[in-house]
C-alpha positions in Angstrom: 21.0 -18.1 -65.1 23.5 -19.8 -63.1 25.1 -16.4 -62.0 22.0 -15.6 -60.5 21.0 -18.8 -58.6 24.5 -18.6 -57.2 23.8 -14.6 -56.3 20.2 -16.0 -54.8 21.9 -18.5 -53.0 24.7 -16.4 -50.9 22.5 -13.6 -50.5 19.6 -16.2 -49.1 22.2 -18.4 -47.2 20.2 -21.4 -49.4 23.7 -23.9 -48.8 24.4 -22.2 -45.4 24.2 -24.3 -42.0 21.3 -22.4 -39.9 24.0 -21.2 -37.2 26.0 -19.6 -39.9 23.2 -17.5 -41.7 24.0 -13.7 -40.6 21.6 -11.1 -39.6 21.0 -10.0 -42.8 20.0 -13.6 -44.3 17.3 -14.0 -41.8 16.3 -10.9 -41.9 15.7 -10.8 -45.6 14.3 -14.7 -45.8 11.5 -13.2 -43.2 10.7 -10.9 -45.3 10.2 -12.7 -48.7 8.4 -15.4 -46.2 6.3 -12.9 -45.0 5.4 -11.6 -48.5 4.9 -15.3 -49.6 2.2 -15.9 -46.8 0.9 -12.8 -47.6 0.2 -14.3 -51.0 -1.1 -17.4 -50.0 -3.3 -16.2 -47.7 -4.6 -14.6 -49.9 -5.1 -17.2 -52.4 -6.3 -19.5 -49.3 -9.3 -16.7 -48.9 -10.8 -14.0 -46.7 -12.2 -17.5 -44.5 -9.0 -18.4 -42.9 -8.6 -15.8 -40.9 -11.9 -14.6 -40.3 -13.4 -17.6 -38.9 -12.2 -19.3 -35.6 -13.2 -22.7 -35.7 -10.6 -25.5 -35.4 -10.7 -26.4 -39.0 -9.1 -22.7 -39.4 -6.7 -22.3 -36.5 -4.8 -25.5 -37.7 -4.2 -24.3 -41.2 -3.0 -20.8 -39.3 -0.6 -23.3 -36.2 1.0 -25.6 -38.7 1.7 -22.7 -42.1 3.3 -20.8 -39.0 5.6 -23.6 -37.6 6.4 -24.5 -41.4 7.2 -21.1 -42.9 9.1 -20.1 -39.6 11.6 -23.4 -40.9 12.7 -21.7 -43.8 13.4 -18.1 -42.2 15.9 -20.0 -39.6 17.2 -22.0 -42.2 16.2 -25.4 -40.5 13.9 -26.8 -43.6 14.9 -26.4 -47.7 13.7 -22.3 -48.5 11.5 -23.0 -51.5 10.3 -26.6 -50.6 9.2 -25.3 -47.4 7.0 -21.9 -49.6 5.8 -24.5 -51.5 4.6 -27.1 -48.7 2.8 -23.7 -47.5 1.5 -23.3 -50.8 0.4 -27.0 -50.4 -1.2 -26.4 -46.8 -3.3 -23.3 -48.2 -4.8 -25.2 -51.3 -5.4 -28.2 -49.2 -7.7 -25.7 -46.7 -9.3 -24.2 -49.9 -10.2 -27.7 -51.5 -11.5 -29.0 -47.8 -13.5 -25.9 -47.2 -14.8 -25.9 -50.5 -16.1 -29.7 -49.9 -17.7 -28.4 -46.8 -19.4 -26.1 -48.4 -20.8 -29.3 -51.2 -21.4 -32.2 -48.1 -23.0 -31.3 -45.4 -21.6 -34.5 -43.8 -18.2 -33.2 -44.6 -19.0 -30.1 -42.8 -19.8 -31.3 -39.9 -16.6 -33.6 -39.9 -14.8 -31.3 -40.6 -16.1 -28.3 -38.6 -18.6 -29.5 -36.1 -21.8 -28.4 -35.4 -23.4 -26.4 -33.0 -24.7 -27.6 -29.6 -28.0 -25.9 -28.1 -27.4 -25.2 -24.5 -30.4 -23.1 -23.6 -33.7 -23.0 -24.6 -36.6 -21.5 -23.3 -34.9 -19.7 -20.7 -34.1 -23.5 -19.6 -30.5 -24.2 -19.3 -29.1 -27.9 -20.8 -26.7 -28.5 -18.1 -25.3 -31.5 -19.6 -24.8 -30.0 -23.1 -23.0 -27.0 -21.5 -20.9 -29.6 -19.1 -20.1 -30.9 -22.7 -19.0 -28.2 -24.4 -17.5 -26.7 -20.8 -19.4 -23.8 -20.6 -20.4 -23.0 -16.8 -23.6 -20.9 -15.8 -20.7 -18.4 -14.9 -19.5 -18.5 -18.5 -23.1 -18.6 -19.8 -24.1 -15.3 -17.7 -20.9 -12.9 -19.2 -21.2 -14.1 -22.6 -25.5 -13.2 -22.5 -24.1 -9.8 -21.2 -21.5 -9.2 -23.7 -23.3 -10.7 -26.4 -26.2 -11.0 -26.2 -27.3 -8.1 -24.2 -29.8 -9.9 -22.0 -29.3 -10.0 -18.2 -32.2 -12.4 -17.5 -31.8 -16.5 -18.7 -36.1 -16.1 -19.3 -35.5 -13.7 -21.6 -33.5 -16.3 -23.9 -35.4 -18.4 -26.5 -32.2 -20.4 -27.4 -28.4 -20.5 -27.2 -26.0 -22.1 -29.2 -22.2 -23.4 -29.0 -21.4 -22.1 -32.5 -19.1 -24.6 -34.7 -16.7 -21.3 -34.0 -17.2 -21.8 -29.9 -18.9 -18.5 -29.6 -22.3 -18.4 -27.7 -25.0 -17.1 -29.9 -28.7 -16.0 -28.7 -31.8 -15.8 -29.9 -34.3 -13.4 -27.4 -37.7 -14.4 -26.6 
């Protein structure tokens, strides 16, 4: 057992100063990084990278900045895969509580913000959620596909940030 964590360890550059770890460290640490997330992502669920709301592109920004720690050698190897594994769980369990508590939901992933309705535009909601008349227009075209504001019953801010429509 000891042969091999000593074999793991010089061909992983585990007791290496980042600067010294060779091409072919990094380059095989990316990969078994790579494969890890692969794994955890998959054990986080399908939600994680389908959605776009906050909630999701947070676990996405910080798994990224901590995995990328143990391919440049910066951060412990497997203490940094497991504080990913950590991360992904933590999502799960949070998501899963949204899904229980409504109230947690919204903390945790907003809620949506009418902006139109009646063909009658909420000018302050949409100053809230900074979504000009501009921005309002496109997103009916490529949406929605309405060209006329009378023709919409109601628009929504999604908890996502997406504009959604409901015709008249």
């Amino acid at each position: 057992m000891n042969a091999f964590w000593n074999f793991l360890e010089t061909l992983l550059g585990l007791s290496v100063e980042p600067k010294d770890l060779t091409f072919f460290q990094i380059s095989l640490r990316a990969i078994i990084v790579f494969l890890a997330t692969l794994i955890m992502v998959r054990l986080g669920h399908k939600r994680s990278l389908s959605r776009k709301t906050p909630f999701d592109a947070i676990l996405l920004i910080i798994l990224a900045a901590v995995l990328s720690r143990a391919i440049n050698g910066s951060a412990a190897f497997f203490a940094t895969l497991g504080g990913g594994v950590v991360l992904v769980m933590l999502h799960r369990a949070f998501a899963y509580l949204a899904y229980y508590s409504h109230g947690f939901g919204i903390f945790l992933k907003g809620r949506p913000d009418t902006i139109v309705r009646d063909g009658e535009c909420d000018f302050q909601m949409m100053r809230r959620n900074h979504v000009s008349i501009h921005d309002l227009e496109e997103d009916m075209r490529l949406n929605g596909q309405i060209d006329d504001l009378s023709k919409v019953r109601l628009a929504r801010v999604e908890r996502s940030g997406d504009i959604s429509f409901i015709k008249k």
